[in-house]
N, C-alpha and C positions, 0 to 999 in steps of 0.2 A: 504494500500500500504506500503511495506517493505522500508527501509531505503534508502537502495541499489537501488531498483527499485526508487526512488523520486532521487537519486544520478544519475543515471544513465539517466532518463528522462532530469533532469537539463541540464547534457552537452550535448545531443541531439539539447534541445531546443536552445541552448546556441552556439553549431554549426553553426545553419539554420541561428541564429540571430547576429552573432558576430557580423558586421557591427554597428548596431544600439546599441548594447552593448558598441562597441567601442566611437562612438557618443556619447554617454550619458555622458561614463569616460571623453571624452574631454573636453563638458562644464563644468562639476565637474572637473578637472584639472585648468581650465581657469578662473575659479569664485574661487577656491581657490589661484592661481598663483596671479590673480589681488588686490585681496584682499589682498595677501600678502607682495605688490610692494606698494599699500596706505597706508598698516600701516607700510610699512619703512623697514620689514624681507629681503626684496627681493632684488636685482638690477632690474632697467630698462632693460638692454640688455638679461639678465635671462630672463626674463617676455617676452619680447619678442619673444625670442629664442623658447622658449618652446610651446609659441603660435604659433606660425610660422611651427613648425619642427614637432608635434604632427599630423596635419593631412596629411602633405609630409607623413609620414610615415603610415598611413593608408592606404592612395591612392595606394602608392607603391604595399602594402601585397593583397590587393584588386585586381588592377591589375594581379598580378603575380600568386593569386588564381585563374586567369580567362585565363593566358594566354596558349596556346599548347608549349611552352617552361618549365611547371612547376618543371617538374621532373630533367631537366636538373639546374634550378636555385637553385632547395633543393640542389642537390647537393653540388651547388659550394657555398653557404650557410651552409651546414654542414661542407664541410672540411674549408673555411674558417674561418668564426667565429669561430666553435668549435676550430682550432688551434693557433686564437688567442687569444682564452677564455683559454682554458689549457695550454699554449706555454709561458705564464708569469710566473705561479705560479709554472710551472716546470724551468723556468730561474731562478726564486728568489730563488727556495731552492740548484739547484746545485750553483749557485753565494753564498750565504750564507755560505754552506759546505764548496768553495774551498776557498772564500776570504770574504767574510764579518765577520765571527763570530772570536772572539778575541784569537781561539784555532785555528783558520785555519792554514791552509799550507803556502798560499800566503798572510795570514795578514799583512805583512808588505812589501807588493811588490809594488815597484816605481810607480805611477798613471797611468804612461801612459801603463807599462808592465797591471794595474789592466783593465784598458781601453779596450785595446786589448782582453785580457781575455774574459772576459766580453761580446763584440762582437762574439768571437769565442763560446761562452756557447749560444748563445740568439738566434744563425740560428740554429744548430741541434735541439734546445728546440723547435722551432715552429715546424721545420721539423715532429720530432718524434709525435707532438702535435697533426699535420696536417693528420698524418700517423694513430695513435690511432683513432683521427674524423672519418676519410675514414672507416675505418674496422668498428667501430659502427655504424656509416651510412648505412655499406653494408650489416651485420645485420639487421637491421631495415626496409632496403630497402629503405632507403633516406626519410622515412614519415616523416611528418612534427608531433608538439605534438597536434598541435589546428585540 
């Protein structure tokens, strides 16, 4: 059997099984999370949090794989997240260009003028963010990657 072909069988298998895949990473999260709160690496509320919020967030993806609303939530799933997964790092570099770097235009503009700014760069950046997601989404067809 070719490399490719044992590749390809893998995320097959890995599909059918995500669940129980998932399950497994949790308790390896949980026994490493705990163990990391006894010898002192951790916070309590970390340790917590993370045990608590890891299967919410299985249940969720589980569900919403099952539910007849799914196409409609990839959806609002890709333009959201994706625009405010790319909506920051297109804030940070126009913010930086116009007023953070020591050569900028507005480097030495009064806080509250930088403030403002600032708000007024960080709505079109999600905006345009949102807009990019949606057209790759539409692309794609709103698939999910799993």
């Amino acid at each position: 059997m070719k490399l490719k072909e044992k590749i390809k069988n893998f995320w097959n298998e890995f599909k059918k099984h995500w669940l129980w895949v998932n399950i497994g990473a949790y308790m390896m999260i949980t026994m490493i999370n705990w163990t990391g709160f006894f010898l002192g690496s951790i916070k309590f509320e970390i340790a917590l949090l993370i045990t608590l919020i890891y299967p919410l967030i299985i249940l969720t993806i589980f569900y919403i794989r099952k539910s007849k609303f799914e196409t409609t939530i990839y959806k609002i799933v890709w333009i959201v997240c994706g625009g405010i997964a790319l909506g920051f790092p297109i804030w940070g570099i126009i913010f930086f260009v116009l007023i953070g770097a020591p050569w900028a235009p507005l480097y030495e503009a009064h806080n509250i003028l930088r403030g403002s700014i600032s708000i007024l760069i960080l709505v079109p950046a999600y905006g345009v963010a949102a807009h990019l997601m949606y057209k790759l989404g539409k692309k794609r067809d709103y698939r999910p990657f799993l």
